[in-house]
C-alpha beads as a LAMMPS data file, in Angstrom:
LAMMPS data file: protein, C-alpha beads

188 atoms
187 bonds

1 atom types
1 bond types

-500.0 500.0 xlo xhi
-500.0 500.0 ylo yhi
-500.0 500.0 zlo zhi

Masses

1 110.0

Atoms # bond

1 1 1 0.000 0.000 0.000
2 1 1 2.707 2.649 0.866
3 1 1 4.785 1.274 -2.858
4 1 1 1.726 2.344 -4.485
5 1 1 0.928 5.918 -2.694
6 1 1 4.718 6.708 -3.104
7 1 1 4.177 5.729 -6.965
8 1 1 1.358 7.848 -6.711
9 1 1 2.929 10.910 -5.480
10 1 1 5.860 10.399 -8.014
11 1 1 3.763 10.245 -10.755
12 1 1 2.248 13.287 -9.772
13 1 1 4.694 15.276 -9.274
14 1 1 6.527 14.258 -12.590
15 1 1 2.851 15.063 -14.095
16 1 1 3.245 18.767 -12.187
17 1 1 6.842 19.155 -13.583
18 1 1 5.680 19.040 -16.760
19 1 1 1.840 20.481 -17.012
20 1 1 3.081 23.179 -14.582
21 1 1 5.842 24.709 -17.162
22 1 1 3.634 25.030 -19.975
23 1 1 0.248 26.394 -17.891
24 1 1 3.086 28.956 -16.977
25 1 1 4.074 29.775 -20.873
26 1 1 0.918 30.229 -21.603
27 1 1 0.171 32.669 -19.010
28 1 1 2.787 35.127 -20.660
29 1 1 2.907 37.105 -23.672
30 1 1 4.555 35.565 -27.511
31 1 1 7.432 34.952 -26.878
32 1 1 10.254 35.447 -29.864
33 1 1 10.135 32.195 -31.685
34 1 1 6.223 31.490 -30.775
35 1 1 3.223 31.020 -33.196
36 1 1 1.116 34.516 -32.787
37 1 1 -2.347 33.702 -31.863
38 1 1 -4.648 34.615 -34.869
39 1 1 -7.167 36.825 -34.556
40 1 1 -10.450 38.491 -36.399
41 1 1 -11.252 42.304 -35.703
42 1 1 -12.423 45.034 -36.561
43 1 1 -10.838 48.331 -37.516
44 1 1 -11.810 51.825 -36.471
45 1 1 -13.263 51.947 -39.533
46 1 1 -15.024 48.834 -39.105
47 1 1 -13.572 46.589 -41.574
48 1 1 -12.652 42.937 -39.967
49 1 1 -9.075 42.378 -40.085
50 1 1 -7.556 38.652 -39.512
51 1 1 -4.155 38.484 -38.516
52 1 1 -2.817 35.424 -40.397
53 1 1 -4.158 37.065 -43.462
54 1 1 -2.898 40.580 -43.476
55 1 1 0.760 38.376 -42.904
56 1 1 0.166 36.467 -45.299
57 1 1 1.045 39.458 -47.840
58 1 1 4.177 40.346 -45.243
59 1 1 5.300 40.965 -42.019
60 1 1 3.175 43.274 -39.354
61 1 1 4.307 45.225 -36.855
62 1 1 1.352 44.554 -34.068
63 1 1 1.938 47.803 -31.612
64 1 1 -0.596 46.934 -28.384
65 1 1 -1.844 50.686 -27.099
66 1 1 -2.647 51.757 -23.836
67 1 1 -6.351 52.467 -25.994
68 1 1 -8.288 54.888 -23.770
69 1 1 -7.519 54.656 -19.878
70 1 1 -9.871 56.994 -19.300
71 1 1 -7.757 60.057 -21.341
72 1 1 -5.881 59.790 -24.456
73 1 1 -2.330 58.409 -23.421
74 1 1 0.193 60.805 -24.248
75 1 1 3.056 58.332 -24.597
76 1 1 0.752 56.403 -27.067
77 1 1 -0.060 59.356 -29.144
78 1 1 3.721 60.128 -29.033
79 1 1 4.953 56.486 -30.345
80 1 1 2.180 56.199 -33.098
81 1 1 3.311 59.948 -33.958
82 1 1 6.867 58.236 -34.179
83 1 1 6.062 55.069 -36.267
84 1 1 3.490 57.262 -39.051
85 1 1 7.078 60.023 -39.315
86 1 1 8.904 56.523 -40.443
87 1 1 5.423 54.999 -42.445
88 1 1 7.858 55.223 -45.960
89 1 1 10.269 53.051 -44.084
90 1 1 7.386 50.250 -43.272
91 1 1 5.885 50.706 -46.570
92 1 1 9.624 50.041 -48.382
93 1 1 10.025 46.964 -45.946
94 1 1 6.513 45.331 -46.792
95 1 1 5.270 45.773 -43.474
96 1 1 1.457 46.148 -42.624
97 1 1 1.655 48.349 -39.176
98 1 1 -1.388 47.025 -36.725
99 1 1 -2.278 49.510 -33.866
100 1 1 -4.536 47.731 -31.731
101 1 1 -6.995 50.582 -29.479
102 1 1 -7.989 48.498 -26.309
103 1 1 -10.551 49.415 -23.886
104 1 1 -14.083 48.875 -22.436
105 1 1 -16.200 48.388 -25.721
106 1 1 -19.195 51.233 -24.641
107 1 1 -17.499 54.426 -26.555
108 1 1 -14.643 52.738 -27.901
109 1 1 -15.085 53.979 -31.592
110 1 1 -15.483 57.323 -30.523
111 1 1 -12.914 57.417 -28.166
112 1 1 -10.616 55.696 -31.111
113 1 1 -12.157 57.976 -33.640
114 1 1 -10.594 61.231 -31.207
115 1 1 -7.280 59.611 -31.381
116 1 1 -6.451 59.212 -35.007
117 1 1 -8.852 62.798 -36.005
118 1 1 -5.678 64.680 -36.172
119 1 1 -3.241 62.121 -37.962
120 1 1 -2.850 60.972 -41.240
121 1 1 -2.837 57.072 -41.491
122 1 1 -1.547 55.555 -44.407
123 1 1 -2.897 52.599 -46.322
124 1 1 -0.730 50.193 -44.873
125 1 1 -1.511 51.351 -41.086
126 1 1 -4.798 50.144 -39.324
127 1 1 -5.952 51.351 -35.819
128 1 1 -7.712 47.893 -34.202
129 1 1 -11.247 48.142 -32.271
130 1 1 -9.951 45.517 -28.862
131 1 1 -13.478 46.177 -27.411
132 1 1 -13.507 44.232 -23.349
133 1 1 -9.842 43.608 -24.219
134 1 1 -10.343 40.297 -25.880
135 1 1 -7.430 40.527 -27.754
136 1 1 -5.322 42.198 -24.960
137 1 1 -6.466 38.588 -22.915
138 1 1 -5.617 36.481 -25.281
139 1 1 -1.928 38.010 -25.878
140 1 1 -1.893 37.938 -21.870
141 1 1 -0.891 41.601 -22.038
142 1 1 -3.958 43.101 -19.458
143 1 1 -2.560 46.062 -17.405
144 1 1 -5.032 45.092 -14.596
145 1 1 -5.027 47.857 -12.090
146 1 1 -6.974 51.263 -11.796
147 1 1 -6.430 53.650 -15.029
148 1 1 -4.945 50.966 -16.637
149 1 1 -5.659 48.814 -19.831
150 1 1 -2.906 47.436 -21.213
151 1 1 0.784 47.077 -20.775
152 1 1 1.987 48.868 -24.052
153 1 1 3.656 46.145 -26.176
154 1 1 5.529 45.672 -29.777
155 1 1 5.921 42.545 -31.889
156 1 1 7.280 41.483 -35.391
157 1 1 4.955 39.017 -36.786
158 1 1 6.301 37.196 -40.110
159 1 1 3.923 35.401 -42.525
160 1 1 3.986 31.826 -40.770
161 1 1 3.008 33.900 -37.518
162 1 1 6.027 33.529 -35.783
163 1 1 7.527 35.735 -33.727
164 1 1 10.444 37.507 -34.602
165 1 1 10.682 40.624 -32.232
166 1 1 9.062 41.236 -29.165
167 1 1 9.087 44.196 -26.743
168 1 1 6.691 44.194 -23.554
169 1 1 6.755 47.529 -21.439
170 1 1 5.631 47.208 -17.809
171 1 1 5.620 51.092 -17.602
172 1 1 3.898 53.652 -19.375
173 1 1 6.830 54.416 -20.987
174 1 1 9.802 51.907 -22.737
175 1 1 8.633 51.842 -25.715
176 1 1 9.629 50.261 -28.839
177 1 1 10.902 52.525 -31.049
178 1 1 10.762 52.575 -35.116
179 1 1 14.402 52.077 -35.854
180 1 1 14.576 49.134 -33.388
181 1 1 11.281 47.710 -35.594
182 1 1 12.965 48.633 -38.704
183 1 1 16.233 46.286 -37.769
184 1 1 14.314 43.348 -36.615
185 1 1 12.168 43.574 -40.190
186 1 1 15.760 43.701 -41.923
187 1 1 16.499 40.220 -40.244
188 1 1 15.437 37.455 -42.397

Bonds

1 1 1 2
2 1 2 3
3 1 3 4
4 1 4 5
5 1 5 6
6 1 6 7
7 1 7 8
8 1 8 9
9 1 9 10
10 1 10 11
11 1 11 12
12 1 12 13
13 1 13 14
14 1 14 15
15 1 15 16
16 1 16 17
17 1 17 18
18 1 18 19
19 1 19 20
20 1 20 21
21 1 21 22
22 1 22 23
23 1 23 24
24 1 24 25
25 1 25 26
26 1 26 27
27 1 27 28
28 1 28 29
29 1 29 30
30 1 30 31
31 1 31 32
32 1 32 33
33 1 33 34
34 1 34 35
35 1 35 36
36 1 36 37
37 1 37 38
38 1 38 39
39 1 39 40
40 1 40 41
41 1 41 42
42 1 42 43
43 1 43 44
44 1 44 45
45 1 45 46
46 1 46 47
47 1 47 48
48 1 48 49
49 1 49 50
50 1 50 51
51 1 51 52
52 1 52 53
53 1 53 54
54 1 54 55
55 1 55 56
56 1 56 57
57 1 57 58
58 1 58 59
59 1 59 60
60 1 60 61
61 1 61 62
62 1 62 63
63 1 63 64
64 1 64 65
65 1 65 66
66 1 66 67
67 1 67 68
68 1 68 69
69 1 69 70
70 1 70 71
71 1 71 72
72 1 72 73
73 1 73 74
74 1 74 75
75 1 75 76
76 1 76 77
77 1 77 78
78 1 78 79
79 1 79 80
80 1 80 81
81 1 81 82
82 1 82 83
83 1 83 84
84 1 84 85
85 1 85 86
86 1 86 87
87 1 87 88
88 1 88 89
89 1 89 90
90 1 90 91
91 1 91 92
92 1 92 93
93 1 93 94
94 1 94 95
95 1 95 96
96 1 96 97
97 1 97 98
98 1 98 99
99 1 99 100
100 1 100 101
101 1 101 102
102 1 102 103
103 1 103 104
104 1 104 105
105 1 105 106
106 1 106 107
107 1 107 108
108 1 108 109
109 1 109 110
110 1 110 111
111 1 111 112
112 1 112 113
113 1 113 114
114 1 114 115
115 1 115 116
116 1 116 117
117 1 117 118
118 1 118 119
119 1 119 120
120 1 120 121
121 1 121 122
122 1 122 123
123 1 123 124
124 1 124 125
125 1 125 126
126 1 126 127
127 1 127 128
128 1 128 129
129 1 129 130
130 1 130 131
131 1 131 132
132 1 132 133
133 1 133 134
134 1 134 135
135 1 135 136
136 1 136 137
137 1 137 138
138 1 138 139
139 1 139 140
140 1 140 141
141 1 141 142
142 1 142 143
143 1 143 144
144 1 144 145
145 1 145 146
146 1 146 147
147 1 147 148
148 1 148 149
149 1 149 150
150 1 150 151
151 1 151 152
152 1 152 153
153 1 153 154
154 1 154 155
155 1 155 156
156 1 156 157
157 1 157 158
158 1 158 159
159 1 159 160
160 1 160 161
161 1 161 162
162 1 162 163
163 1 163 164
164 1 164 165
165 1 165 166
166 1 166 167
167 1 167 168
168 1 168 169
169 1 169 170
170 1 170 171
171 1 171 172
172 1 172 173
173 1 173 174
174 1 174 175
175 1 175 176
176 1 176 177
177 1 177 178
178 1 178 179
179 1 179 180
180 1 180 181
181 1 181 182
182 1 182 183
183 1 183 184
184 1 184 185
185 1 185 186
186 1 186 187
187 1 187 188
C-alpha cells in the first residue's frame, strides 16, 4: 500500500513538472520564436481584419496601445506619432503596421475615432477596435489595475506567424521605437 501511494505521489509530481511549465508559458505574452495567436477584428473603420491574413502578404508590426484609460495616453499618441514620421520606411520593408486601441467596448469607436482625427494614417496602417480587451487577454498583455488597460507592447509578426521581435513595457513608458522595428524587419 505505501509502494503504491509513493508511486502515486511520483507520478504526480513528474505530471506537475511538466503540465506546470507550460500552464506557466501560456500565461505570458509571444514569446520570440512562438506562433502569434490569430485573430479576427475590426478596424476603427469597421472593416474585420484577420491576422494570419494581413501576414500572409508580409510581415506586421502589431503595436498593443494603452487604448483609452480613461484620457488619451500621451506616450501612445507620441509612439504612433513616431512610427506614421517613419510609415515610408514600413511601406519600403513590406510591413502592414497594426495599432490595436484596447478598452471597455461602450465608446470605444469614438474614443478611437478622437485619437487618429488629427493624424494621417496611411494605407498600410490600421488602428484595431480591442473592445472588453479580448485581444489584450488572449496576448496575456492586461494592465489590470486602476487607469490601466494594457501594458503597451511591440511585436514582429512574419507570414507563418512567428515571432520575430518582441518588446513588452511594464511602464507607461519603454517603448519600442521605429528604428529598433525597422532592424528586426531587416532580419530574415
Amino acid at each position: 500500500m505505501l509502494h503504491r501511494r509513493t508511486l502515486a505521489a511520483g507520478l504526480l509530481v513528474m505530471l506537475g513538472m511538466c503540465v506546470f511549465p507550460v500552464l506557466m508559458a501560456a500565461e505570458t505574452p509571444p514569446q520570440v520564436g512562438d506562433k502569434a495567436a490569430d485573430f479576427d477584428i475590426a478596424s476603427v473603420t469597421g472593416a474585420k481584419v484577420q491576422l494570419s491574413k494581413v501576414a500572409s502578404q508580409g510581415p506586421v508590426v502589431l503595436i498593443v496601445l494603452r487604448g483609452f484609460p480613461g484620457y488619451q495616453c500621451p506616450l501612445c499618441n507620441r509612439q504612433v506619432g513616431q512610427f506614421l514620421q517613419e510609415a515610408e520606411k514600413f511601406k519600403a520593408a513590406g510591413a502592414q503596421v497594426l495599432l490595436v486601441y484596447p478598452g471597455p467596448s461602450k465608446g470605444l469607436t469614438e474614443k478611437a475615432q478622437e485619437f487618429i482625427a488629427n493624424k494621417t494614417i496611411p494605407d498600410h496602417f490600421q488602428l484595431l477596435l480591442d473592445p472588453d480587451y479580448v485581444l489584450t487577454n488572449a496576448y496575456h498583455l492586461r494592465w489590470d489595475a486602476a487607469g490601466e488597460t494594457a501594458y503597451p507592447s511591440t511585436f514582429v509578426i512574419q507570414k507563418d506567424l512567428q515571432v520575430v521581435y518582441r518588446k513588452v513595457s511594464q511602464e507607461h513608458g519603454g517603448r519600442s521605437k521605429p528604428e529598433e522595428v525597422l532592424k528586426a524587419l531587416m532580419v530574415k
